[in-house]
Backbone as CSV, one residue per row, in Angstrom:
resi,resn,N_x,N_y,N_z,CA_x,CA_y,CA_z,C_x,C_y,C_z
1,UNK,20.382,-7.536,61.106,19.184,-7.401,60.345,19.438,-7.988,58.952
2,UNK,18.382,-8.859,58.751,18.492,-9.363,57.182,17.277,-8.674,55.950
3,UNK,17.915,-8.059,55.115,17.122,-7.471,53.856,17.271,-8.130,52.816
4,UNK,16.260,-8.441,51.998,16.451,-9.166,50.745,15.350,-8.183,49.773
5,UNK,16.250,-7.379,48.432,15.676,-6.871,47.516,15.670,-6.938,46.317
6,UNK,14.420,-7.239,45.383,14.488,-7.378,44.388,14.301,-6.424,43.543
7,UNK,15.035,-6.148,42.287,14.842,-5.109,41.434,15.311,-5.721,40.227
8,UNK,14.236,-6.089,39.303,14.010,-6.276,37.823,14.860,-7.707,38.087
9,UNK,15.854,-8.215,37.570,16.323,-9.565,37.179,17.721,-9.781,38.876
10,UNK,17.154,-8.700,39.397,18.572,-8.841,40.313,18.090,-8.874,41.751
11,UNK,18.264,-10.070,42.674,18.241,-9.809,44.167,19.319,-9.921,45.025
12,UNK,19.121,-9.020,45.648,20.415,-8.333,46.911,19.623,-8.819,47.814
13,UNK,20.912,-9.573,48.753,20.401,-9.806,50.021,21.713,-8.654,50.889
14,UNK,21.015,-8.433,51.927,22.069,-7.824,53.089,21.850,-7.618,54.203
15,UNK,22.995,-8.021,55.310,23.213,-8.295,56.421,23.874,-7.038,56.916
16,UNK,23.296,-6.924,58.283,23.608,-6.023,59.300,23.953,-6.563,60.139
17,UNK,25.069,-5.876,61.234,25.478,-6.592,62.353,25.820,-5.006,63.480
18,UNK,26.480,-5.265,64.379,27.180,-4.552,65.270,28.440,-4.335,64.899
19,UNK,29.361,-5.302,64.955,31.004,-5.626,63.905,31.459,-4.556,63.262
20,UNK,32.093,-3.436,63.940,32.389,-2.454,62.798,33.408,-3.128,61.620
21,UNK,34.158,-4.346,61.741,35.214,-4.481,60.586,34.360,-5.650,59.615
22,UNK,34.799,-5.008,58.603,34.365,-5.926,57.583,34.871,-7.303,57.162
23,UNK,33.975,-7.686,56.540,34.022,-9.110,55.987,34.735,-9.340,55.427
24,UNK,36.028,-10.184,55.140,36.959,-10.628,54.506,37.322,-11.966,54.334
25,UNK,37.585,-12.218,52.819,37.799,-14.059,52.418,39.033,-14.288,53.382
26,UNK,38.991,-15.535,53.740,39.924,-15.778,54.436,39.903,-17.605,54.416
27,UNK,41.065,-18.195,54.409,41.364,-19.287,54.149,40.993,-20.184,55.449
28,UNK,40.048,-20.978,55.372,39.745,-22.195,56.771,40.389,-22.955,56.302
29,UNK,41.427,-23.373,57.668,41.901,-25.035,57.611,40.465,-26.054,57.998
30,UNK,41.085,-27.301,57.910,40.144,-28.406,57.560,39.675,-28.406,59.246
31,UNK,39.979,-27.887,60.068,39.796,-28.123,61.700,38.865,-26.844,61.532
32,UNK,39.238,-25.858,61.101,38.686,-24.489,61.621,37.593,-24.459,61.675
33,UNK,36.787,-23.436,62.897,35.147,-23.346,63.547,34.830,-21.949,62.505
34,UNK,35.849,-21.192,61.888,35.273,-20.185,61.067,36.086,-19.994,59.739
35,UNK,35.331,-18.799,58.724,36.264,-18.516,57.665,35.602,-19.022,56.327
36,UNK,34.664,-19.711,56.681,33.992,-20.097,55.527,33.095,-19.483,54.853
37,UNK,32.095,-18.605,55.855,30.930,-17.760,55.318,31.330,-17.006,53.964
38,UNK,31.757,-16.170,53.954,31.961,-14.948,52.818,32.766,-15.629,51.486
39,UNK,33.104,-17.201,52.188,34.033,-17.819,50.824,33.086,-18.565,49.917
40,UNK,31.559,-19.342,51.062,30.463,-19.470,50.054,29.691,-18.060,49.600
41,UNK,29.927,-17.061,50.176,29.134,-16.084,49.385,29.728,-15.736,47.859
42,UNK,31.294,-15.366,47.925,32.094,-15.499,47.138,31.856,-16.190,45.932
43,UNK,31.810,-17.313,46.438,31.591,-18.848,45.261,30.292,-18.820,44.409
44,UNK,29.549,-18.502,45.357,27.527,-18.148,44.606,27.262,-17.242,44.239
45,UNK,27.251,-16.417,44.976,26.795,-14.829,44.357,27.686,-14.279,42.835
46,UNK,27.004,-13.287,42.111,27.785,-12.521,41.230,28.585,-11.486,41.780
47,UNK,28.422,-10.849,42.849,28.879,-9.938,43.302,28.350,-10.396,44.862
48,UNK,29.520,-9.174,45.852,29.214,-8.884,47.033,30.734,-7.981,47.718
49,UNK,30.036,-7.200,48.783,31.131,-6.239,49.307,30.084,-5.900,50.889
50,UNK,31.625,-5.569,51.546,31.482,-5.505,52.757,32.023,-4.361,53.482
51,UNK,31.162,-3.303,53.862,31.511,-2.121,53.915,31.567,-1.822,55.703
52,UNK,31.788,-2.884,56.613,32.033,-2.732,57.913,30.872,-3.228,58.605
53,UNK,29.835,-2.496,58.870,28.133,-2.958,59.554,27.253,-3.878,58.505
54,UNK,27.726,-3.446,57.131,26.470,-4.409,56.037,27.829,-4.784,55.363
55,UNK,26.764,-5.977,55.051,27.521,-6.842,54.155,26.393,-7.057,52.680
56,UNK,26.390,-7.197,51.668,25.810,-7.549,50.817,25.998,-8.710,49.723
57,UNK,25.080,-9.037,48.765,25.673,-9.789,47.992,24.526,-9.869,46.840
58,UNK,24.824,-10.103,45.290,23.611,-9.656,44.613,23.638,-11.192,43.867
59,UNK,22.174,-11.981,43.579,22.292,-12.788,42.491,21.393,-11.945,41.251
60,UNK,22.101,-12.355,40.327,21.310,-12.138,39.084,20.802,-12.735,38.271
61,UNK,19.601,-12.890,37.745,18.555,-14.049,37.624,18.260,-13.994,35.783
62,UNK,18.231,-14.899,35.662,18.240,-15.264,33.797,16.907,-15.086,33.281
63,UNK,16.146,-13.627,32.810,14.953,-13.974,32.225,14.226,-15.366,31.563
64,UNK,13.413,-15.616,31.705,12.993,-16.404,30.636,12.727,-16.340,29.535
65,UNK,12.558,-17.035,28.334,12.352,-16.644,27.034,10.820,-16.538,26.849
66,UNK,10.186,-15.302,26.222,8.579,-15.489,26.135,8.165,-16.157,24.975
């Protein structure tokens, strides 16, 4: 299941799965079919954590000047 929530300058997206083990960075060689996901979440997001079934990740968004 995918949720995406916004609250004031900040949106969380988060993923549900079946997978009881969590998400972990992990190094892809240049061949590898996996290992990359959570290393672009990593790279973009301000935050994110992976607590076994959800995974999350928050961006935080730059008001504008009025």
């Amino acid at each position: 299941m995918l949720r995406i929530m916004v609250v004031v300058d900040v949106v969380r997206v988060s993923v549900t799965d079946h997978n009881p083990a969590p998400a972990v960075l992990k190094e892809a060689g240049p061949d590898g079919e996996s290992g990359r996901g959570i290393r672009l979440v990593d790279a973009i997001s301000d935050a994110w954590q992976s607590g076994g079934k959800e995974t999350w990740c928050e961006f935080r968004c730059a008001r504008a000047a009025a």
